[in-house]
C-alpha positions, -999 to +999 in steps of 0.1 A: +161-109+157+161-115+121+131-118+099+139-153+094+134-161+132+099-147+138+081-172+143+051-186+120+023-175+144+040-138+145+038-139+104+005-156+101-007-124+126+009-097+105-002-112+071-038-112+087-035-078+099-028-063+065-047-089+044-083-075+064-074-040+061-062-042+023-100-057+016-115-035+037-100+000+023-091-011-010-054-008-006-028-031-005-021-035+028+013-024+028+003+009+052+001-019+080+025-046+071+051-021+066+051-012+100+042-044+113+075-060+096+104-033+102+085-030+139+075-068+150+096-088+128+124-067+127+132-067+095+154-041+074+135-007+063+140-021+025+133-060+027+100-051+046+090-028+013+098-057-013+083-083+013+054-064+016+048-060-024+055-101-027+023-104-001+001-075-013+004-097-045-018-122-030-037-107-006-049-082-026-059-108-056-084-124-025-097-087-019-103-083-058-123-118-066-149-110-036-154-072-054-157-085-092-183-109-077-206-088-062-198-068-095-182-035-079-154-037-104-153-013-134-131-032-160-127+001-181-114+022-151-089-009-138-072-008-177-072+032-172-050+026-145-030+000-153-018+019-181+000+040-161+009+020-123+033-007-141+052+013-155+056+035-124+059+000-099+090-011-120+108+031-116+100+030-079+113-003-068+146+008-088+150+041-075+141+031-037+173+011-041+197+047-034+175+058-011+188+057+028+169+035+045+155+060+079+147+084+049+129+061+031+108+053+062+105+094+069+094+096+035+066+063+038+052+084+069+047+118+055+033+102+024+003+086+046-001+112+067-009+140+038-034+116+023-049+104+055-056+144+060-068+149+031-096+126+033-103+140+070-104+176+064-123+179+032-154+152+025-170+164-004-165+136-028-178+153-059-153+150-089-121+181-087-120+184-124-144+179-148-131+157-176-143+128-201-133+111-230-094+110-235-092+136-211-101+117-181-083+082-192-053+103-193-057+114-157-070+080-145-032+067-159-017+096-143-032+086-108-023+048-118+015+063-123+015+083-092+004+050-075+029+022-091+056+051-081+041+051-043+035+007-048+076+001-061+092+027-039+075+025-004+062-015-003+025-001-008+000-016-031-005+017-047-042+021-032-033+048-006-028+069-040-052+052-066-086+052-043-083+088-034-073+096-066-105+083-081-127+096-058-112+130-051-099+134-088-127+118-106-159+113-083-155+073-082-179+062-057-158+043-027-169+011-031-166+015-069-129+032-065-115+007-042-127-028-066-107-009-096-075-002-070-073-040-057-074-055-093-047-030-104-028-036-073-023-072-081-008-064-114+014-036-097+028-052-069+039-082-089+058-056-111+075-038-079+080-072-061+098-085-087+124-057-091+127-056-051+135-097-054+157-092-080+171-063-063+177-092-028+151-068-015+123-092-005+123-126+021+104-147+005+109-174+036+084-153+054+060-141+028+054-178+025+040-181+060+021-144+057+001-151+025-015-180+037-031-157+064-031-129+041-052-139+017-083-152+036-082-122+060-084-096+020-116-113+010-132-109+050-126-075+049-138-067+016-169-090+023-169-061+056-166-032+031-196-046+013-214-039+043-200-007+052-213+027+039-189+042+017-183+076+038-175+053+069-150+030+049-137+064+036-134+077+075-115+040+086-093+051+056-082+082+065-074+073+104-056+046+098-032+064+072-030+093+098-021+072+126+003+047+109+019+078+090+026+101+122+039+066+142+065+062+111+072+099+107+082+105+146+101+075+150+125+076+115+130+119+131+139+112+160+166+088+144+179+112+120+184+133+150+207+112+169+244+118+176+263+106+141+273+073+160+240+064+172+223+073+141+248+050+123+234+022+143+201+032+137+203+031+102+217-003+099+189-017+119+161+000+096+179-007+058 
């Protein structure tokens, strides 16, 4: 079944899935929708990426508004990152492009998994390095690169790299970490979705039944994260990237590891 031929209520569902939890954890959603879109919708390994980017755009935008007005957003750190994540949106969404399509998706999972662990194993939020000044904008646009390479290339917002970043790297509290990452990640995935549409990359037929759901479902769950304390939000983080990123990891293996004829057919079902 093509992604054309899901049917609204299925794409309302998934856009409401990863709308909630991009509000809630500050990324941009694409950690769900991915999975959701190559898995329930069945679409190709790439067109999920740049359809994901194309709804992040939006959802995350709703996720953003609700944390600039209950003043959570530090403008300073958001132009920190941007200065970096743009630039790094527009390389990834090229590159991804020569990338084989089960590797891609082996690549998406180990990328969540090592952060999800991260966050588990180790809790102590206190800054890594000690920096300020010039210093520390120019690693707050080295995390925003790192994350417009992860947001272009894998269909992410960029969050699953800028809100760890900022609280591991530079002692951002959560809250404070994932306003800046949603405000970036609306300026980020525009960038990546863009190159992915141009690249015939992205189905905007469905996007435009997912954003509608998407966007009301970002500002619920960031009206939830207000309510949350910032080492459970952290906690919900780090599960969910485990989880999602072993599911992806196992299943995009165990492909690669089929007979040469098998694997062919696997491949064309996950580009």
């Amino acid at each position: 079944m093509r992604a054309g031929r899901s049917s609204p209520a299925t794409l309302a569902v998934t856009g409401g899935a990863g709308g909630f939890f991009s509000g809630l954890t500050g990324v941009g959603g694409g950690a769900v929708m991915v999975p959701l879109m190559t898995g329930v919708l069945k679409m190709r390994q790439h067109t999920a990426h740049g359809t994901s980017l194309v709804v992040i755009v939006f959802a995350a935008l709703g996720g953003a508004a609700s944390y600039s007005i209950d003043g959570s957003t530090d403008w300073v750190l958001v132009a920190t990152l941007l200065a970096g994540s743009a630039a790094g949106a527009y390389v990834g969404a090229h590159l991804v492009q020569h990338l084989p399509a089960l590797r891609l998706r082996q690549l998406f999972g180990i990328f969540l998994l090592i952060l999800g662990a991260r966050l588990i194993l180790f809790h102590d939020t206190s800054a890594v390095l000690s920096t300020s000044g010039v210093a520390r904008s120019a690693l707050g646009a080295t995390i925003g690169l790192a994350g417009g390479l992860s947001s272009g290339a894998l269909g992410v917002g960029g969050g699953a790299i800028f809100v760890p970043g900022l609280v591991i790297l530079l002692g951002t509290g959560q809250h404070e970490a994932q306003a800046a990452s949603l405000n970036v990640i609306v300026v980020t995935a525009l960038v990546g979705a863009f190159t992915h549409y141009r690249h015939g990359t992205a189905d905007l037929r469905s996007a435009a039944w997912i954003v509608p759901a998407a966007v009301p479902a970002g500002v619920a769950g960031a009206m939830a994260a207000g309510q949350l304390d910032g080492a459970v939000l952290q906690r919900i983080f780090a599960v969910v990237l485990v989880g999602v990123g072993t599911q992806m990891l196992v299943t995009a293996t165990r492909a690669l590891r089929r007979p040469p004829a098998i694997h062919s057919l696997a491949v064309e079902a996950h580009r």
